[in-house]
N, C-alpha and C positions, 0 to 999 in steps of 0.2 A: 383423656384428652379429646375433647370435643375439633369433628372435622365438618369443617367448613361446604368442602367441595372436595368431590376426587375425579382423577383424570386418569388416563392411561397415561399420557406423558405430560411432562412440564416443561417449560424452555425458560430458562431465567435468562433474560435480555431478549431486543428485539433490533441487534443489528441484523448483518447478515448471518452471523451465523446462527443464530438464534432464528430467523423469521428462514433459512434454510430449512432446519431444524423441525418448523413448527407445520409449512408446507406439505414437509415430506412424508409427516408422522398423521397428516389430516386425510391424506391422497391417500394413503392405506386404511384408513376406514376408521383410522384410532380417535380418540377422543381427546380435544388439547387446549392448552392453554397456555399462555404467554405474561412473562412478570417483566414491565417493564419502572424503574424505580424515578425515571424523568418525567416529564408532563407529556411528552410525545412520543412516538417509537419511533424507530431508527438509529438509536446509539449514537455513540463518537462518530463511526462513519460519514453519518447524515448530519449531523449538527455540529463538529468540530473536526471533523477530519477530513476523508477524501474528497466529499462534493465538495464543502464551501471553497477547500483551497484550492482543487482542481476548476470551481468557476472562477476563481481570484484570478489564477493560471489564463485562464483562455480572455478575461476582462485587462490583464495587462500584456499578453496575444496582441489581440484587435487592436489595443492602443499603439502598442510598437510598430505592428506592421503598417497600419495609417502615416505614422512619426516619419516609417523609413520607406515609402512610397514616393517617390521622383514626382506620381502625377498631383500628387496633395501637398507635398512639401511645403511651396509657398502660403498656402490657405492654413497650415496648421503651426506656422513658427512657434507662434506665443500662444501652442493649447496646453492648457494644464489642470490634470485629472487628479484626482488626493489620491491618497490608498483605501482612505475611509471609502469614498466614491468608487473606486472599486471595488470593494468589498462589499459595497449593497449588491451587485447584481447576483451575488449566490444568492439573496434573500427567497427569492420567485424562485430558485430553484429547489430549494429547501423545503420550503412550503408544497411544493409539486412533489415530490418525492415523499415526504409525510403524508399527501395524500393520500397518493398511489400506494403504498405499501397499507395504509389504515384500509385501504380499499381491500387488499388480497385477505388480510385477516377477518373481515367483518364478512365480505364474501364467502368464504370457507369457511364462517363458523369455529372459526379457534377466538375463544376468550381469552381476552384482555385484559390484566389483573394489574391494577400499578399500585406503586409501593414497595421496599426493600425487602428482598427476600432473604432469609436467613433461614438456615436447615435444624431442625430439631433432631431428628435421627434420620437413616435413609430414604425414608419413603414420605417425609414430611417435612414441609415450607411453611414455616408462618411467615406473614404480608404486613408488615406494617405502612398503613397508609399514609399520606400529608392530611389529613384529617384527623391524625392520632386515632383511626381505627384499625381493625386486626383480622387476620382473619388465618386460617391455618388449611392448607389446601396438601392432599397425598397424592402420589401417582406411583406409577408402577414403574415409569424409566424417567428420569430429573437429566437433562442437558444443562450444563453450565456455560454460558455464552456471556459470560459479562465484560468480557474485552476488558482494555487496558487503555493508560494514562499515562502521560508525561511525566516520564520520572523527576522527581526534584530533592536535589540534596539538601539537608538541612538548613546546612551552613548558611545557604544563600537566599536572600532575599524578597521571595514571589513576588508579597505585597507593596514592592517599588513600583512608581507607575513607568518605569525606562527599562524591567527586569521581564522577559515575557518567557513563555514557553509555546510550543506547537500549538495548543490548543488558544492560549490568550493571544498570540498576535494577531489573530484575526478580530482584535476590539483595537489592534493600535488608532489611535484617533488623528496621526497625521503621519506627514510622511517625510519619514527620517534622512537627514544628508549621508549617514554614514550607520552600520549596522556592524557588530559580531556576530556571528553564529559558530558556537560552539559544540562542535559534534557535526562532523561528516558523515554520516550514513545516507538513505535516502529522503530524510523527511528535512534534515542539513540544508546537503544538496539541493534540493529542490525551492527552499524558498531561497538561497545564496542564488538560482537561476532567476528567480521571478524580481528581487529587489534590486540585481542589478540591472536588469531590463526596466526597472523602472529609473536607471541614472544612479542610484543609492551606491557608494563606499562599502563594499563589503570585504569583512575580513571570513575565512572561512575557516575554524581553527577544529584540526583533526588530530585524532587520538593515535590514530595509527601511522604504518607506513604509507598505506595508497590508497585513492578512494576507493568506496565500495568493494572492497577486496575480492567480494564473492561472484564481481563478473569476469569475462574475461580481460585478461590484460591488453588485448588488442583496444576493447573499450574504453577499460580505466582510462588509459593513455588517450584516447579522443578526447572525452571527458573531460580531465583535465589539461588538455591542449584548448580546447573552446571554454570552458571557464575562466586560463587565466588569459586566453585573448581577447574578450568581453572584457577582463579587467580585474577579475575577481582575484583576491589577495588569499592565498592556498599557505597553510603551517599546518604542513604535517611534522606526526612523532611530538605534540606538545600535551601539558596536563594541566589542568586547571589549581591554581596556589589560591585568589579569591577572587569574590566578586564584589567590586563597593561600586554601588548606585548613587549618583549625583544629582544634584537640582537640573543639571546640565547638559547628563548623559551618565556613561557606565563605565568604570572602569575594570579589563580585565586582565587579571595578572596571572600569568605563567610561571610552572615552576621554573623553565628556563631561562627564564630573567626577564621577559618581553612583558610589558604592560600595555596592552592595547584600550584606548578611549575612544567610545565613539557615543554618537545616539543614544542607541539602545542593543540590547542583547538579548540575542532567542539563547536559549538552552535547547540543544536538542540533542541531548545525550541519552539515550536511554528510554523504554518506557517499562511503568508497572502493571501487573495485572490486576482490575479490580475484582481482589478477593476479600477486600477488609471486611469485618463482621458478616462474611456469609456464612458462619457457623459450621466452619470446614472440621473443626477440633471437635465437634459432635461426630465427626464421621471415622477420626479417625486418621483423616488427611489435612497434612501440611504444605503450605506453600512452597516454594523455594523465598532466596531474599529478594527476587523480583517479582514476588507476588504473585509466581506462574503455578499451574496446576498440571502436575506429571501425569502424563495419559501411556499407554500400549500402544501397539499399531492398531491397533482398533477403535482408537481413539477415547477408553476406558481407562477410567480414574482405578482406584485399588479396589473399588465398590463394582462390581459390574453394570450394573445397572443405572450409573451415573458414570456419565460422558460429559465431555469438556470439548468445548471447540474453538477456534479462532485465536484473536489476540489473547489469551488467559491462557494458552497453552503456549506461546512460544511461537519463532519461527514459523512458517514464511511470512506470516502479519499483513498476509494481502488480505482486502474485501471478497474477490473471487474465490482464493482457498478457503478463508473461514465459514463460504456457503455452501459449497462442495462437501466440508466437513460436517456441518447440521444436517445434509441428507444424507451423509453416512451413518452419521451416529444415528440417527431416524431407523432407516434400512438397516442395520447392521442389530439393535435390540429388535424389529419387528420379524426380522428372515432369518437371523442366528449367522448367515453367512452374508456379503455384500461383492460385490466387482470392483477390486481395488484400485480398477484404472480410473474411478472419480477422484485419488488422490496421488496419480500420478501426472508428470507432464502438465505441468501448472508454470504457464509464462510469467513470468517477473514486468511489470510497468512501472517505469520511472518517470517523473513528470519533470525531468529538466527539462533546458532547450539548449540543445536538441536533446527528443526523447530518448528511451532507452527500453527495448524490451528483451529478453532472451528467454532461452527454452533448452533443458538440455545440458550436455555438458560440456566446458571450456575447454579450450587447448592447453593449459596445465592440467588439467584433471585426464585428459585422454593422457597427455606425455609421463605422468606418474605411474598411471597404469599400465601403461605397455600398448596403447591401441594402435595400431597402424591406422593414423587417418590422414586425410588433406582435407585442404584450405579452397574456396568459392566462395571469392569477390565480386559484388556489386558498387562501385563508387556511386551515389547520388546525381552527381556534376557531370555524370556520361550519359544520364536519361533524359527523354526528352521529355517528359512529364513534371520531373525537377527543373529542368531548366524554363520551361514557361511555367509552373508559379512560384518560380523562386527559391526551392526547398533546394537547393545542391549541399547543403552541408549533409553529411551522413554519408552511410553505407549498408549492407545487407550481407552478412557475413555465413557462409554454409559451413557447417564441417559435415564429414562423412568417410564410411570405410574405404579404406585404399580396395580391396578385393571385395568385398559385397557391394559395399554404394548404398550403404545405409545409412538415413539421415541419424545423424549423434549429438549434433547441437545446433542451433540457427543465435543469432547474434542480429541484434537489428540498433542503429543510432544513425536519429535524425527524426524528420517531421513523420508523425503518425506512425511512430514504429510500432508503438503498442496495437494499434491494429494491422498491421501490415505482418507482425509476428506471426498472425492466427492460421495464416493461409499455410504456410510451415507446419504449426502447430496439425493441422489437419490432415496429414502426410503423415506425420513423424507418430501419430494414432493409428497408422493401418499397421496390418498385418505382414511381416515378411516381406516377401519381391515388391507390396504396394508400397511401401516406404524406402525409396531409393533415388540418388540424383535422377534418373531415366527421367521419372515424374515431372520435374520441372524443365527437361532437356524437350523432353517430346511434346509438350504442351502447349499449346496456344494461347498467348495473353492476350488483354485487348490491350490497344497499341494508341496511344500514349499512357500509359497507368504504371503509377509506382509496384505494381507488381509483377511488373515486369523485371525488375530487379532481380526474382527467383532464377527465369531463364537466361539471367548474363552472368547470376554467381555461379549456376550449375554449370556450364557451359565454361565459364572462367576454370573452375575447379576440375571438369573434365579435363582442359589442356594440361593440367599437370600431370596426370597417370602416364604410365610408360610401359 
């Protein structure tokens, strides 16, 4: 078998974990290159996932808060924005992000191979191009980073123009009176936030018993306290019977007897990992049925020298872990050992409204295991940084040991939690005595700032000890 090129490592995709991956593997001196199988790099991430819909997010933001602004009211009665129309402004950002990132590879000297990659045995990729050319490329350690896709059951019918999934509703071409979204999770949630802020009927139909199960229940329950006082129509505990697509709109039928019609329907139940024809049955290794690829704690596959990272392994399925994880598995074949705290302590961001981010562990999770902890409240609506620009929905929630004062979990919902998290996050990374309420008790904020919040949960939560 004739070789093309050979590399010390390879990276198949070029989201984040893959262009983590490929960084990290370049910074050590190795020699690399990158298969990405689209016309661009940056993955779902950057072209169907976090950016476009996170600018969708802040483009029906700006519109709302203008809508419910006292001093614009009169001037903007009869404004009206499409979804199409909003959904252009992620374009420019898209574009900017593809650049930026084409920029770190071309700068570094990691090659850019596109075309579908598929594994002939371990140490070997052949590339099929959009050109119908070929080409077969070896390295010494292969990352699998090819993320994952909107799961879709058979039964139902994609190519309906009223039937969407995560990634397709950002083509919807108007803007619907009324919407299903089936599947609660985060990616559910998150546009059930954004279409009702646009006015839209939504039904939000969940599989389980409560949303997001895996925050804490202090959350859940804001959550959904502010979704259904927005409006938003909540069915948990239902299961999907079928789905029939109208000239009209969608109809969708429960097995509990409930037929809900509206618009259209997001599916956001679920995603797969894309491993289709990467020629994993050369190696040896099989999927699971969601298409994910089982790794170690070292983030190795059964091969050692091929690592898998981000969405194609599973859980957490965030863009910041999946890049955290490419400079592990980088470090990890180039040093034999790695510092396992780049895969620990990784906050969760939600992009409802209000946001949602945490770190750590919940108060069920501390009460199952026996921890003696307490409770440090920050309400929103008692800051004066909240109250002059408006943000009073939310809170900033501490746990920590009854007898050390060791931070254990932080809990943040409302405006800008996802950054408002980090400053926690920053704490809850030191070492011993430096990671303890004191930290935020004895510390000086600047005064008016949402971070100020630290020093009134800490201080709230001190009054409780005895």
């Amino acid at each position: 078998m004739k070789i093309d090129r050979k590399y010390d490592v390879l990276v198949i995709g070029t989201g984040p974990g893959g262009e983590g991956a490929a960084m990290q593997a370049i910074k050590e001196g190795r020699s690399v290159a990158a298969v990405e199988r689209y016309i661009l790099i940056g993955g779902g991430c950057t072209h169907w996932g976090t950016i476009p819909s996170k600018a969708l997010r802040y483009a029906i933001f700006q519109l709302t808060e203008v809508k419910n602004n006292p001093l614009y009211r009169n001037a903007v009665d009869d404004l009206h924005v499409s979804f199409p129309d909003l959904r252009k402004s992620a374009g420019s950002v898209i574009e900017k992000q593809v650049s930026m990132r084409r920029g770190f590879y071309d700068r570094n000297g990691v090659d850019l191979l596109f075309g579908h990659a598929r594994f002939l045995d371990p140490n070997t990729v052949e590339i099929a191009e959009r050109n119908g050319g070929r080409q077969v490329v070896a390295a010494d350690e292969i990352v699998i980073a090819t993320g994952s896709r909107p799961y879709r059951p058979p039964e139902i019918d994609f190519g309906h123009p009223r039937v969407f999934d995560s990634d397709t509703i950002l083509n919807l071409g108007f803007t619907p009176k009324s919407i299903s979204i089936y599947g609660a999770g985060v990616i559910g949630c998150e546009y059930a936030s954004m279409f009702r802020n646009l006015g839209v009927k939504v039904n939000l139909v969940n599989t389980r018993d409560k949303l997001l199960e895996f925050l804490d229940d202090e959350i859940i329950d804001a959550l959904s306290y502010h979704l259904r006082d927005r409006g938003v129509l909540i069915r948990h505990r239902e299961a999907f019977e079928s789905v029939e697509g109208q000239s009209d709109g969608v109809v969708l039928s429960l097995k509990s007897g409930k037929k809900l019609k509206t618009d259209v329907l997001l599916w956001a139940a679920g995603r797969t990992g894309n491993t289709d024809d990467l020629g994993l049955e050369n190696l040896g290794i099989e999927a699971n049925s969601r298409g994910l690829v089982e790794v170690n704690e070292n983030l190795q596959t059964k091969i050692p020298h091929i690592y898998a990272v981000g969405d194609v392994i599973g859980p957490p399925s965030l863009a910041s872990a999946a890049y955290v994880q490419g400079r592990y598995a980088a470090l990890h074949w180039i040093r034999g050992v790695t510092d396992r705290t780049l895969l620990r302590d990784i906050p969760a961001g939600i992009y409802t409204s209000p946001e949602i981010s945490c770190l750590g562990k919940t108060e069920r999770e501390l009460t199952e295991a026996g921890i003696p902890y307490e409770v440090g409240h920050s309400m929103f609506k008692s800051l004066a940084r909240a109250q002059i620009t408006g943000a009073t929905v939310g809170m900033l929630k501490i746990l920590f040991h009854r007898d050390t004062l060791a931070i254990l979990g932080i809990h943040c919902f409302g405006r800008n939690a996802s950054e408002i998290i980090h400053i926690g996050q920053a704490i809850m990374a030191q070492e011993d005595a430096a990671n303890t309420l004191d930290y935020f008790i004895n510390t000086t904020f600047n005064y008016p700032t949402m971070a100020e919040a630290y020093r009134v949960a800490a201080l709230n939560g001190s009054n409780r000890l005895f």
